[in-house]
C-alpha positions in Angstrom: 0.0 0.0 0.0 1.4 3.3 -0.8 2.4 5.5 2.0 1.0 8.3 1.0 -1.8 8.7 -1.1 -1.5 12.1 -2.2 1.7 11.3 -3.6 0.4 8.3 -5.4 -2.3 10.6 -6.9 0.2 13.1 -8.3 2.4 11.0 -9.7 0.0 9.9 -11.7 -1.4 13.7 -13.1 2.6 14.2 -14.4 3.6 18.0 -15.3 2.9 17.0 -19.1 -0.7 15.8 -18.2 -1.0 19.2 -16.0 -0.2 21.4 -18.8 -2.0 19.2 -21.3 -5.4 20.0 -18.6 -4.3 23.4 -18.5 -4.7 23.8 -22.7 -7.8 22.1 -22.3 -9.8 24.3 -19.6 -8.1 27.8 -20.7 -6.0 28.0 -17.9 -2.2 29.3 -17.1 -0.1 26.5 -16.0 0.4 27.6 -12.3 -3.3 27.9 -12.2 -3.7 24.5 -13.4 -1.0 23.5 -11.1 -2.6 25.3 -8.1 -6.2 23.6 -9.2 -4.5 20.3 -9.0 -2.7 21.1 -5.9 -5.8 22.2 -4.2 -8.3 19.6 -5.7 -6.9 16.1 -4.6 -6.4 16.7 -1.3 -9.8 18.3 -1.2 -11.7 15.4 -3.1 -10.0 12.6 -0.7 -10.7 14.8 2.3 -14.1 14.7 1.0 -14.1 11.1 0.5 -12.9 10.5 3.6 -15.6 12.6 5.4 -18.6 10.7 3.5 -16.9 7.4 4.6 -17.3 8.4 8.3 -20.9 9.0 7.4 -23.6 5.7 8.2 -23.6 4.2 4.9 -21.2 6.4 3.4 -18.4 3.5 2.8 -20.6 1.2 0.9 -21.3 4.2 -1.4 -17.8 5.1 -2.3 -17.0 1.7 -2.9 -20.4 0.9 -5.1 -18.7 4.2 -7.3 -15.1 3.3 -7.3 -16.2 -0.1 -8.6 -17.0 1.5 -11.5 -14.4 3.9 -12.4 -12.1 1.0 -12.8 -11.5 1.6 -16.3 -11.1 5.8 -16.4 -7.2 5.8 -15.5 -6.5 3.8 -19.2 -8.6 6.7 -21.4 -8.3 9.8 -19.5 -4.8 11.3 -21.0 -6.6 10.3 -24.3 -9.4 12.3 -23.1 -8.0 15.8 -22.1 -8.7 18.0 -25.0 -10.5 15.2 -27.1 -13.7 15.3 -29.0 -15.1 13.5 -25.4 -13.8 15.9 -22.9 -16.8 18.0 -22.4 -19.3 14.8 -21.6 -16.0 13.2 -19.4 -16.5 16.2 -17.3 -20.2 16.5 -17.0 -20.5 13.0 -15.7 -17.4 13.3 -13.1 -19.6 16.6 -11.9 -22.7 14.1 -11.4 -20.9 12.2 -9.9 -19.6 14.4 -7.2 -22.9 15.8 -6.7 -24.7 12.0 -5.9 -22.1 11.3 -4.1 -21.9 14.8 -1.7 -25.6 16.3 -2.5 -25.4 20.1 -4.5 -24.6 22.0 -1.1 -21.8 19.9 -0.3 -20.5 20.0 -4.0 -20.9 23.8 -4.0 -18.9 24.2 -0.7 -16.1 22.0 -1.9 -16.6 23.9 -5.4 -15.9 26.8 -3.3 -13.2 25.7 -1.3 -11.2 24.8 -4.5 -12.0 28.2 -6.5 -11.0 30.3 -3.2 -7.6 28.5 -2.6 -6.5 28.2 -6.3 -7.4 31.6 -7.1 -9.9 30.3 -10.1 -13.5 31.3 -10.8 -16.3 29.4 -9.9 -16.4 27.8 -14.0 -12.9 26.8 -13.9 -13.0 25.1 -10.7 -16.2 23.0 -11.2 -14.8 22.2 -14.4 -11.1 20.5 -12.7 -13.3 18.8 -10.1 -15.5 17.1 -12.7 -12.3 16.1 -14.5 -10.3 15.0 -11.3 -12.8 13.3 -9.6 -13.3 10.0 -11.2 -9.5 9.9 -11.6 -9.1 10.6 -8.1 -12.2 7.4 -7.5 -10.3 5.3 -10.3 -6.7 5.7 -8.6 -8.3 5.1 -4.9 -9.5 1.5 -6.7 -6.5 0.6 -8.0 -4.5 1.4 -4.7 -6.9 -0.9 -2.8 -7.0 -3.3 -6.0 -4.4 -6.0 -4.7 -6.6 -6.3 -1.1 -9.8 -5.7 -3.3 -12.6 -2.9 -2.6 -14.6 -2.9 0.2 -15.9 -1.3 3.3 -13.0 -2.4 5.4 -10.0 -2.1 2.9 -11.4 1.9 1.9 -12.0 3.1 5.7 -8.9 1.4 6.8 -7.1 3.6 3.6 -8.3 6.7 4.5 -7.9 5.9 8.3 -4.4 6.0 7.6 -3.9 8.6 5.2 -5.9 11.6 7.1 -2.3 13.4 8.4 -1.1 13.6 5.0 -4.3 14.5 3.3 -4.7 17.1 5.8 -1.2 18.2 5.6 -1.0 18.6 1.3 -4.4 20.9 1.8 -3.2 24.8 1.1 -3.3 26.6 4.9 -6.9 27.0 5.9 -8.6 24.4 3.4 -9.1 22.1 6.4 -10.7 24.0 8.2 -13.5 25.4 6.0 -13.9 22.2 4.8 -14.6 21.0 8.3 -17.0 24.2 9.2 -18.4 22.6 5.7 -19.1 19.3 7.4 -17.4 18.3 4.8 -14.6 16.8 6.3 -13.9 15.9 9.9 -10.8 17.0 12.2 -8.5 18.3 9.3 -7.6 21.3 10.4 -6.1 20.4 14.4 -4.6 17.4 12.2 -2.6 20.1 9.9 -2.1 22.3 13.2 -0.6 19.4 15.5 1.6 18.4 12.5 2.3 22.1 11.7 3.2 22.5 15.5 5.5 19.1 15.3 7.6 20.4 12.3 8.0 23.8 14.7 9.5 21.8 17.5 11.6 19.9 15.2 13.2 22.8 13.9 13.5 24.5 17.4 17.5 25.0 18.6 17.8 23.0 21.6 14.6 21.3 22.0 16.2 19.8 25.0 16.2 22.9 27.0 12.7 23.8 26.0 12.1 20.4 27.5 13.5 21.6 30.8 11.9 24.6 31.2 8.5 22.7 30.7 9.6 20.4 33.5 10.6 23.1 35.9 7.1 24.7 34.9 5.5 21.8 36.9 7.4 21.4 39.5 6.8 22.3 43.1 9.9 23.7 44.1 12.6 25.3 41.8 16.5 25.0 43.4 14.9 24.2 46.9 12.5 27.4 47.1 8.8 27.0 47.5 6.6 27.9 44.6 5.1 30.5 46.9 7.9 32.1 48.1 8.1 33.5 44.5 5.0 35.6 45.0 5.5 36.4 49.0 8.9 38.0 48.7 7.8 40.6 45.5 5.0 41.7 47.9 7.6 42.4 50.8 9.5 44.2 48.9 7.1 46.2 47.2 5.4 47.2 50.6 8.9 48.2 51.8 9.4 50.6 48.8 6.4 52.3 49.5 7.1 52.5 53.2 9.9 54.7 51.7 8.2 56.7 49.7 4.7 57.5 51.4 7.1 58.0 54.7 9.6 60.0 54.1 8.2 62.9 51.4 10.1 65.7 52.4 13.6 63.9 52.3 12.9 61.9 48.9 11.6 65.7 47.4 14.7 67.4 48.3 16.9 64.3 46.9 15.3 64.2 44.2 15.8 67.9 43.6 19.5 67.9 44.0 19.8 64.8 41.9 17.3 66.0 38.9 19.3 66.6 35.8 19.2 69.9 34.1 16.3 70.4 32.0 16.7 68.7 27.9 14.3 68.6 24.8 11.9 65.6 26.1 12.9 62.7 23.8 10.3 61.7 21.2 8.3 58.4 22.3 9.4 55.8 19.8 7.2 54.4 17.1 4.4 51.7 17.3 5.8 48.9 15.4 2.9 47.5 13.0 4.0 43.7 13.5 1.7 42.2 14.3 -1.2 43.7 11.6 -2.4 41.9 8.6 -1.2 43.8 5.2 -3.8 44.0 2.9 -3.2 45.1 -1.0 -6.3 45.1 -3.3 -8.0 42.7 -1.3 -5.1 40.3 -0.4 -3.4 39.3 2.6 0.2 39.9 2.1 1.2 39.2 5.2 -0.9 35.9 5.7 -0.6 34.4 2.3 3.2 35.1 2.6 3.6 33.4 5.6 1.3 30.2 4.3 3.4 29.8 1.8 6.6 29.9 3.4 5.7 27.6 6.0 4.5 25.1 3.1 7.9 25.7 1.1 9.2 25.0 4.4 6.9 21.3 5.0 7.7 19.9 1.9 11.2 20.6 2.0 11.2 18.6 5.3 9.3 16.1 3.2 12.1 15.1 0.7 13.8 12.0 1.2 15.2 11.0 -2.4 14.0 11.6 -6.1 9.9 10.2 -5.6 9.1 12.3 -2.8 10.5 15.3 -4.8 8.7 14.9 -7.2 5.7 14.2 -5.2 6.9 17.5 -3.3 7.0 19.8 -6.6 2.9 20.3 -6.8 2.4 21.8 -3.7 6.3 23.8 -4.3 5.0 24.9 -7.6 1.8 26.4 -5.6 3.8 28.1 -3.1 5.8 30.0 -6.1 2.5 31.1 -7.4 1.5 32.6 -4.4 5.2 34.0 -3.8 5.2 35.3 -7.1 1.8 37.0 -7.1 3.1 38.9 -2.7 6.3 39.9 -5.3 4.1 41.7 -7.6 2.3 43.3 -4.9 5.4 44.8 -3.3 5.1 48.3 -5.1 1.9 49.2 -3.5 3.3 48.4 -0.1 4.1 51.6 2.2 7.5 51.7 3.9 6.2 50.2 7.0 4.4 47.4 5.5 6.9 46.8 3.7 9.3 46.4 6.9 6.4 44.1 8.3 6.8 42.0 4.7 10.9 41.7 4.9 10.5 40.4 8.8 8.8 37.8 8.3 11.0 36.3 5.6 14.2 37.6 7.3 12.7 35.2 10.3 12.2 32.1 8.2 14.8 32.0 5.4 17.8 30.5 8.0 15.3 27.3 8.0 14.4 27.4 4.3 17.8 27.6 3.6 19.4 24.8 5.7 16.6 22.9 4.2 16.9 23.7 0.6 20.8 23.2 0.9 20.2 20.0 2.6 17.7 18.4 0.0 19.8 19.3 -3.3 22.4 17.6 -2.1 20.9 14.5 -2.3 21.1 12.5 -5.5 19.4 13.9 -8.0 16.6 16.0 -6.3 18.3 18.9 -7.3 17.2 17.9 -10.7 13.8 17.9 -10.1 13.5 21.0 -7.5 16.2 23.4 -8.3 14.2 25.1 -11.4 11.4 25.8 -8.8 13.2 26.3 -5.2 15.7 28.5 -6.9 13.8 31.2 -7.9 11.6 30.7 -4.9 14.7 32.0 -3.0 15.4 34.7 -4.6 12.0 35.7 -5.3 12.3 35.8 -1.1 15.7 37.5 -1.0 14.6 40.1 -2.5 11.4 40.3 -0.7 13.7 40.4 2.4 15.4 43.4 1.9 18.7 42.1 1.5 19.1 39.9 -1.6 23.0 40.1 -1.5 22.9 38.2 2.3 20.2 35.8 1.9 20.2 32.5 -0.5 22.2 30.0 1.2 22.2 28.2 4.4 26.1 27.7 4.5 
Protein backbone atom coordinates (compact mmCIF):
# COMPACT_ATOMS: atom_id res chain seq x y z
CA UNK A 1 0.00 0.00 0.00
CA UNK A 2 1.38 3.27 -0.82
CA UNK A 3 2.41 5.48 1.96
CA UNK A 4 1.00 8.34 1.02
CA UNK A 5 -1.84 8.67 -1.11
CA UNK A 6 -1.48 12.05 -2.19
CA UNK A 7 1.66 11.32 -3.60
CA UNK A 8 0.37 8.29 -5.38
CA UNK A 9 -2.27 10.59 -6.91
CA UNK A 10 0.19 13.15 -8.28
CA UNK A 11 2.36 10.97 -9.73
CA UNK A 12 0.00 9.94 -11.69
CA UNK A 13 -1.38 13.72 -13.12
CA UNK A 14 2.59 14.18 -14.39
CA UNK A 15 3.61 17.96 -15.25
CA UNK A 16 2.85 17.04 -19.05
CA UNK A 17 -0.71 15.81 -18.19
CA UNK A 18 -1.02 19.21 -15.96
CA UNK A 19 -0.17 21.39 -18.82
CA UNK A 20 -2.04 19.21 -21.31
CA UNK A 21 -5.37 20.04 -18.65
CA UNK A 22 -4.31 23.43 -18.46
CA UNK A 23 -4.68 23.81 -22.68
CA UNK A 24 -7.78 22.08 -22.30
CA UNK A 25 -9.83 24.33 -19.63
CA UNK A 26 -8.12 27.77 -20.67
CA UNK A 27 -5.96 27.96 -17.87
CA UNK A 28 -2.24 29.33 -17.13
CA UNK A 29 -0.10 26.46 -15.98
CA UNK A 30 0.39 27.58 -12.26
CA UNK A 31 -3.26 27.91 -12.22
CA UNK A 32 -3.71 24.53 -13.38
CA UNK A 33 -0.98 23.49 -11.08
CA UNK A 34 -2.62 25.27 -8.11
CA UNK A 35 -6.18 23.64 -9.20
CA UNK A 36 -4.50 20.29 -9.00
CA UNK A 37 -2.71 21.06 -5.87
CA UNK A 38 -5.83 22.21 -4.17
CA UNK A 39 -8.33 19.60 -5.69
CA UNK A 40 -6.86 16.12 -4.62
CA UNK A 41 -6.41 16.74 -1.32
CA UNK A 42 -9.79 18.29 -1.16
CA UNK A 43 -11.71 15.43 -3.12
CA UNK A 44 -10.01 12.62 -0.73
CA UNK A 45 -10.74 14.77 2.33
CA UNK A 46 -14.10 14.70 1.00
CA UNK A 47 -14.06 11.13 0.48
CA UNK A 48 -12.93 10.48 3.60
CA UNK A 49 -15.62 12.64 5.39
CA UNK A 50 -18.57 10.72 3.46
CA UNK A 51 -16.93 7.42 4.64
CA UNK A 52 -17.27 8.44 8.34
CA UNK A 53 -20.85 9.00 7.44
CA UNK A 54 -23.58 5.71 8.19
CA UNK A 55 -23.63 4.19 4.89
CA UNK A 56 -21.20 6.41 3.40
CA UNK A 57 -18.37 3.51 2.79
CA UNK A 58 -20.63 1.22 0.89
CA UNK A 59 -21.31 4.18 -1.43
CA UNK A 60 -17.81 5.13 -2.26
CA UNK A 61 -17.04 1.71 -2.91
CA UNK A 62 -20.35 0.90 -5.13
CA UNK A 63 -18.68 4.24 -7.28
CA UNK A 64 -15.11 3.33 -7.27
CA UNK A 65 -16.17 -0.14 -8.59
CA UNK A 66 -17.01 1.52 -11.54
CA UNK A 67 -14.42 3.87 -12.35
CA UNK A 68 -12.13 1.00 -12.80
CA UNK A 69 -11.47 1.64 -16.35
CA UNK A 70 -11.08 5.78 -16.41
CA UNK A 71 -7.17 5.80 -15.55
CA UNK A 72 -6.47 3.80 -19.22
CA UNK A 73 -8.56 6.74 -21.44
CA UNK A 74 -8.31 9.79 -19.46
CA UNK A 75 -4.85 11.25 -20.96
CA UNK A 76 -6.56 10.29 -24.34
CA UNK A 77 -9.45 12.35 -23.12
CA UNK A 78 -8.01 15.77 -22.11
CA UNK A 79 -8.69 18.03 -25.02
CA UNK A 80 -10.51 15.22 -27.09
CA UNK A 81 -13.72 15.35 -28.98
CA UNK A 82 -15.13 13.53 -25.39
CA UNK A 83 -13.84 15.86 -22.87
CA UNK A 84 -16.82 18.03 -22.38
CA UNK A 85 -19.32 14.77 -21.60
CA UNK A 86 -15.97 13.21 -19.38
CA UNK A 87 -16.48 16.22 -17.31
CA UNK A 88 -20.19 16.50 -16.96
CA UNK A 89 -20.48 12.97 -15.70
CA UNK A 90 -17.44 13.35 -13.09
CA UNK A 91 -19.64 16.57 -11.91
CA UNK A 92 -22.68 14.14 -11.43
CA UNK A 93 -20.92 12.19 -9.87
CA UNK A 94 -19.59 14.44 -7.17
CA UNK A 95 -22.85 15.81 -6.69
CA UNK A 96 -24.67 12.02 -5.87
CA UNK A 97 -22.08 11.33 -4.09
CA UNK A 98 -21.90 14.85 -1.69
CA UNK A 99 -25.55 16.26 -2.51
CA UNK A 100 -25.44 20.09 -4.54
CA UNK A 101 -24.58 22.04 -1.14
CA UNK A 102 -21.80 19.91 -0.33
CA UNK A 103 -20.46 20.01 -4.04
CA UNK A 104 -20.90 23.82 -3.96
CA UNK A 105 -18.89 24.17 -0.70
CA UNK A 106 -16.13 22.05 -1.91
CA UNK A 107 -16.59 23.89 -5.39
CA UNK A 108 -15.91 26.82 -3.29
CA UNK A 109 -13.23 25.74 -1.29
CA UNK A 110 -11.21 24.82 -4.52
CA UNK A 111 -12.05 28.18 -6.54
CA UNK A 112 -11.01 30.26 -3.16
CA UNK A 113 -7.61 28.49 -2.63
CA UNK A 114 -6.53 28.18 -6.26
CA UNK A 115 -7.39 31.63 -7.11
CA UNK A 116 -9.92 30.35 -10.10
CA UNK A 117 -13.53 31.32 -10.76
CA UNK A 118 -16.31 29.41 -9.95
CA UNK A 119 -16.45 27.78 -14.00
CA UNK A 120 -12.93 26.83 -13.93
CA UNK A 121 -12.98 25.08 -10.75
CA UNK A 122 -16.23 23.01 -11.21
CA UNK A 123 -14.75 22.16 -14.45
CA UNK A 124 -11.11 20.52 -12.67
CA UNK A 125 -13.31 18.81 -10.09
CA UNK A 126 -15.50 17.06 -12.70
CA UNK A 127 -12.31 16.14 -14.54
CA UNK A 128 -10.32 14.95 -11.33
CA UNK A 129 -12.82 13.31 -9.63
CA UNK A 130 -13.34 9.99 -11.24
CA UNK A 131 -9.54 9.94 -11.63
CA UNK A 132 -9.15 10.61 -8.09
CA UNK A 133 -12.20 7.41 -7.52
CA UNK A 134 -10.27 5.26 -10.28
CA UNK A 135 -6.73 5.72 -8.57
CA UNK A 136 -8.34 5.07 -4.87
CA UNK A 137 -9.47 1.50 -6.72
CA UNK A 138 -6.48 0.65 -8.01
CA UNK A 139 -4.48 1.45 -4.70
CA UNK A 140 -6.86 -0.91 -2.84
CA UNK A 141 -6.98 -3.34 -6.04
CA UNK A 142 -4.42 -5.97 -4.71
CA UNK A 143 -6.59 -6.26 -1.14
CA UNK A 144 -9.78 -5.72 -3.26
CA UNK A 145 -12.63 -2.91 -2.60
CA UNK A 146 -14.57 -2.91 0.18
CA UNK A 147 -15.87 -1.26 3.30
CA UNK A 148 -12.96 -2.40 5.38
CA UNK A 149 -10.05 -2.06 2.86
CA UNK A 150 -11.40 1.92 1.87
CA UNK A 151 -12.05 3.06 5.73
CA UNK A 152 -8.86 1.42 6.78
CA UNK A 153 -7.15 3.60 3.65
CA UNK A 154 -8.28 6.70 4.52
CA UNK A 155 -7.93 5.88 8.32
CA UNK A 156 -4.39 5.99 7.63
CA UNK A 157 -3.90 8.59 5.19
CA UNK A 158 -5.89 11.59 7.13
CA UNK A 159 -2.29 13.36 8.40
CA UNK A 160 -1.12 13.58 4.95
CA UNK A 161 -4.32 14.46 3.33
CA UNK A 162 -4.69 17.08 5.78
CA UNK A 163 -1.18 18.20 5.63
CA UNK A 164 -1.05 18.60 1.31
CA UNK A 165 -4.45 20.86 1.79
CA UNK A 166 -3.23 24.76 1.13
CA UNK A 167 -3.29 26.58 4.90
CA UNK A 168 -6.92 27.01 5.94
CA UNK A 169 -8.63 24.42 3.45
CA UNK A 170 -9.08 22.11 6.35
CA UNK A 171 -10.69 24.03 8.24
CA UNK A 172 -13.48 25.38 5.96
CA UNK A 173 -13.94 22.20 4.80
CA UNK A 174 -14.62 20.96 8.30
CA UNK A 175 -17.01 24.22 9.18
CA UNK A 176 -18.37 22.60 5.74
CA UNK A 177 -19.08 19.31 7.36
CA UNK A 178 -17.45 18.33 4.79
CA UNK A 179 -14.57 16.81 6.33
CA UNK A 180 -13.93 15.94 9.88
CA UNK A 181 -10.84 17.03 12.16
CA UNK A 182 -8.47 18.28 9.30
CA UNK A 183 -7.63 21.31 10.38
CA UNK A 184 -6.08 20.37 14.42
CA UNK A 185 -4.62 17.40 12.17
CA UNK A 186 -2.58 20.11 9.86
CA UNK A 187 -2.10 22.35 13.21
CA UNK A 188 -0.60 19.39 15.48
CA UNK A 189 1.56 18.39 12.51
CA UNK A 190 2.25 22.08 11.73
CA UNK A 191 3.24 22.52 15.46
CA UNK A 192 5.47 19.14 15.29
CA UNK A 193 7.57 20.45 12.28
CA UNK A 194 7.97 23.79 14.70
CA UNK A 195 9.55 21.79 17.51
CA UNK A 196 11.57 19.90 15.23
CA UNK A 197 13.19 22.85 13.90
CA UNK A 198 13.54 24.53 17.38
CA UNK A 199 17.48 24.97 18.59
CA UNK A 200 17.76 23.00 21.58
CA UNK A 201 14.59 21.30 21.99
CA UNK A 202 16.21 19.75 24.95
CA UNK A 203 16.18 22.93 27.02
CA UNK A 204 12.74 23.82 25.97
CA UNK A 205 12.11 20.36 27.46
CA UNK A 206 13.48 21.63 30.76
CA UNK A 207 11.90 24.60 31.17
CA UNK A 208 8.52 22.71 30.75
CA UNK A 209 9.61 20.41 33.48
CA UNK A 210 10.55 23.15 35.95
CA UNK A 211 7.06 24.74 34.92
CA UNK A 212 5.47 21.78 36.94
CA UNK A 213 7.44 21.39 39.53
CA UNK A 214 6.76 22.31 43.09
CA UNK A 215 9.93 23.74 44.10
CA UNK A 216 12.62 25.27 41.82
CA UNK A 217 16.51 25.02 43.40
CA UNK A 218 14.86 24.23 46.90
CA UNK A 219 12.47 27.38 47.09
CA UNK A 220 8.79 27.04 47.52
CA UNK A 221 6.56 27.88 44.65
CA UNK A 222 5.09 30.54 46.94
CA UNK A 223 7.95 32.06 48.11
CA UNK A 224 8.15 33.54 44.46
CA UNK A 225 5.04 35.60 45.03
CA UNK A 226 5.50 36.44 49.00
CA UNK A 227 8.87 38.01 48.68
CA UNK A 228 7.76 40.59 45.55
CA UNK A 229 5.00 41.68 47.86
CA UNK A 230 7.61 42.35 50.76
CA UNK A 231 9.50 44.17 48.93
CA UNK A 232 7.09 46.20 47.23
CA UNK A 233 5.44 47.23 50.58
CA UNK A 234 8.90 48.16 51.81
CA UNK A 235 9.41 50.63 48.84
CA UNK A 236 6.38 52.27 49.53
CA UNK A 237 7.08 52.50 53.23
CA UNK A 238 9.92 54.73 51.70
CA UNK A 239 8.25 56.69 49.66
CA UNK A 240 4.73 57.52 51.42
CA UNK A 241 7.08 57.96 54.68
CA UNK A 242 9.60 60.04 54.14
CA UNK A 243 8.18 62.92 51.41
CA UNK A 244 10.14 65.69 52.41
CA UNK A 245 13.60 63.92 52.31
CA UNK A 246 12.87 61.91 48.91
CA UNK A 247 11.62 65.73 47.40
CA UNK A 248 14.70 67.35 48.31
CA UNK A 249 16.94 64.30 46.90
CA UNK A 250 15.35 64.16 44.19
CA UNK A 251 15.75 67.93 43.64
CA UNK A 252 19.52 67.90 44.01
CA UNK A 253 19.78 64.83 41.88
CA UNK A 254 17.33 66.01 38.85
CA UNK A 255 19.33 66.61 35.76
CA UNK A 256 19.21 69.93 34.14
CA UNK A 257 16.28 70.43 31.98
CA UNK A 258 16.67 68.71 27.91
CA UNK A 259 14.29 68.61 24.83
CA UNK A 260 11.94 65.61 26.07
CA UNK A 261 12.93 62.71 23.82
CA UNK A 262 10.34 61.66 21.16
CA UNK A 263 8.32 58.40 22.31
CA UNK A 264 9.40 55.75 19.80
CA UNK A 265 7.18 54.44 17.05
CA UNK A 266 4.40 51.74 17.27
CA UNK A 267 5.76 48.88 15.41
CA UNK A 268 2.93 47.53 12.99
CA UNK A 269 4.00 43.68 13.50
CA UNK A 270 1.72 42.19 14.27
CA UNK A 271 -1.19 43.68 11.65
CA UNK A 272 -2.38 41.93 8.59
CA UNK A 273 -1.20 43.83 5.16
CA UNK A 274 -3.78 44.03 2.87
CA UNK A 275 -3.17 45.13 -1.02
CA UNK A 276 -6.26 45.11 -3.29
CA UNK A 277 -8.00 42.70 -1.32
CA UNK A 278 -5.06 40.33 -0.37
CA UNK A 279 -3.44 39.31 2.62
CA UNK A 280 0.18 39.90 2.06
CA UNK A 281 1.20 39.17 5.17
CA UNK A 282 -0.90 35.85 5.74
CA UNK A 283 -0.59 34.37 2.30
CA UNK A 284 3.19 35.14 2.57
CA UNK A 285 3.57 33.37 5.60
CA UNK A 286 1.30 30.21 4.27
CA UNK A 287 3.41 29.80 1.78
CA UNK A 288 6.55 29.90 3.35
CA UNK A 289 5.67 27.58 5.98
CA UNK A 290 4.45 25.07 3.08
CA UNK A 291 7.85 25.75 1.08
CA UNK A 292 9.17 24.97 4.39
CA UNK A 293 6.92 21.27 5.00
CA UNK A 294 7.67 19.89 1.86
CA UNK A 295 11.20 20.63 1.97
CA UNK A 296 11.18 18.56 5.26
CA UNK A 297 9.32 16.11 3.16
CA UNK A 298 12.05 15.12 0.74
CA UNK A 299 13.83 11.99 1.17
CA UNK A 300 15.17 11.01 -2.36
CA UNK A 301 13.96 11.58 -6.05
CA UNK A 302 9.86 10.23 -5.58
CA UNK A 303 9.12 12.31 -2.84
CA UNK A 304 10.54 15.28 -4.82
CA UNK A 305 8.74 14.88 -7.22
CA UNK A 306 5.68 14.16 -5.18
CA UNK A 307 6.91 17.49 -3.33
CA UNK A 308 6.98 19.81 -6.56
CA UNK A 309 2.94 20.31 -6.84
CA UNK A 310 2.45 21.81 -3.70
CA UNK A 311 6.25 23.82 -4.32
CA UNK A 312 5.02 24.88 -7.55
CA UNK A 313 1.80 26.43 -5.60
CA UNK A 314 3.80 28.13 -3.08
CA UNK A 315 5.84 29.95 -6.13
CA UNK A 316 2.51 31.13 -7.43
CA UNK A 317 1.51 32.60 -4.40
CA UNK A 318 5.17 34.03 -3.77
CA UNK A 319 5.23 35.34 -7.05
CA UNK A 320 1.83 36.99 -7.06
CA UNK A 321 3.08 38.93 -2.73
CA UNK A 322 6.31 39.87 -5.30
CA UNK A 323 4.10 41.66 -7.60
CA UNK A 324 2.26 43.32 -4.91
CA UNK A 325 5.38 44.80 -3.28
CA UNK A 326 5.11 48.32 -5.09
CA UNK A 327 1.91 49.18 -3.50
CA UNK A 328 3.30 48.43 -0.09
CA UNK A 329 4.06 51.61 2.15
CA UNK A 330 7.47 51.72 3.95
CA UNK A 331 6.16 50.20 6.97
CA UNK A 332 4.44 47.35 5.52
CA UNK A 333 6.95 46.75 3.73
CA UNK A 334 9.28 46.40 6.86
CA UNK A 335 6.41 44.05 8.34
CA UNK A 336 6.78 41.98 4.67
CA UNK A 337 10.91 41.71 4.88
CA UNK A 338 10.53 40.42 8.79
CA UNK A 339 8.75 37.79 8.33
CA UNK A 340 11.03 36.27 5.60
CA UNK A 341 14.23 37.63 7.27
CA UNK A 342 12.71 35.17 10.30
CA UNK A 343 12.15 32.12 8.21
CA UNK A 344 14.76 32.03 5.42
CA UNK A 345 17.83 30.48 7.99
CA UNK A 346 15.28 27.34 8.02
CA UNK A 347 14.42 27.40 4.32
CA UNK A 348 17.83 27.64 3.58
CA UNK A 349 19.43 24.78 5.72
CA UNK A 350 16.65 22.87 4.17
CA UNK A 351 16.91 23.66 0.59
CA UNK A 352 20.77 23.18 0.89
CA UNK A 353 20.23 19.95 2.64
CA UNK A 354 17.71 18.41 0.01
CA UNK A 355 19.80 19.33 -3.30
CA UNK A 356 22.43 17.56 -2.15
CA UNK A 357 20.85 14.46 -2.32
CA UNK A 358 21.07 12.50 -5.53
CA UNK A 359 19.43 13.94 -7.98
CA UNK A 360 16.62 15.95 -6.25
CA UNK A 361 18.27 18.91 -7.28
CA UNK A 362 17.17 17.85 -10.67
CA UNK A 363 13.82 17.94 -10.07
CA UNK A 364 13.50 21.04 -7.49
CA UNK A 365 16.22 23.39 -8.31
CA UNK A 366 14.22 25.11 -11.36
CA UNK A 367 11.43 25.85 -8.83
CA UNK A 368 13.22 26.33 -5.15
CA UNK A 369 15.70 28.52 -6.92
CA UNK A 370 13.85 31.15 -7.89
CA UNK A 371 11.63 30.71 -4.86
CA UNK A 372 14.70 31.98 -2.96
CA UNK A 373 15.45 34.68 -4.62
CA UNK A 374 11.97 35.70 -5.26
CA UNK A 375 12.30 35.85 -1.10
CA UNK A 376 15.66 37.48 -0.95
CA UNK A 377 14.55 40.13 -2.55
CA UNK A 378 11.36 40.32 -0.72
CA UNK A 379 13.68 40.41 2.37
CA UNK A 380 15.36 43.40 1.89
CA UNK A 381 18.69 42.05 1.45
CA UNK A 382 19.09 39.93 -1.62
CA UNK A 383 22.97 40.07 -1.52
CA UNK A 384 22.94 38.21 2.26
CA UNK A 385 20.19 35.84 1.86
CA UNK A 386 20.20 32.48 -0.47
CA UNK A 387 22.19 30.03 1.22
CA UNK A 388 22.17 28.18 4.42
CA UNK A 389 26.12 27.70 4.47
Amino acid sequence: MATNLVSYVMQFLTPDMISRMATALGLSRSDAQSGVTAVVPALLGAFSGLADKPGGSQTLVNTIKQQSGVLDNFASMIGGNNQSSFIERGSSLLTSLLGSHDGAALTGAIARFAGLGQTKASSLLGMLTPVVMGLIGKQLGARGVDVGSLTSLFASQKEQIAQAMPAGMGELLDRAGLTTGFASLRGAAGRAATETTTPFPQYTAARERAGRDTTTLGIPNWAYWVLPLIVLGGLLWYLLGRPAEHERVAQREAPAPTQQAQPPQATTSGQNVMVGGVDVKNTLGDSISDMRTSLQSVTDVPSATAALPKLEAARTQIDKVSGLVGQLTPDQRKIVAGVVATAMPTINRLSDKVMEMPGVGDVLRPTVDPMKTKLAELSGQPGTVGSGR
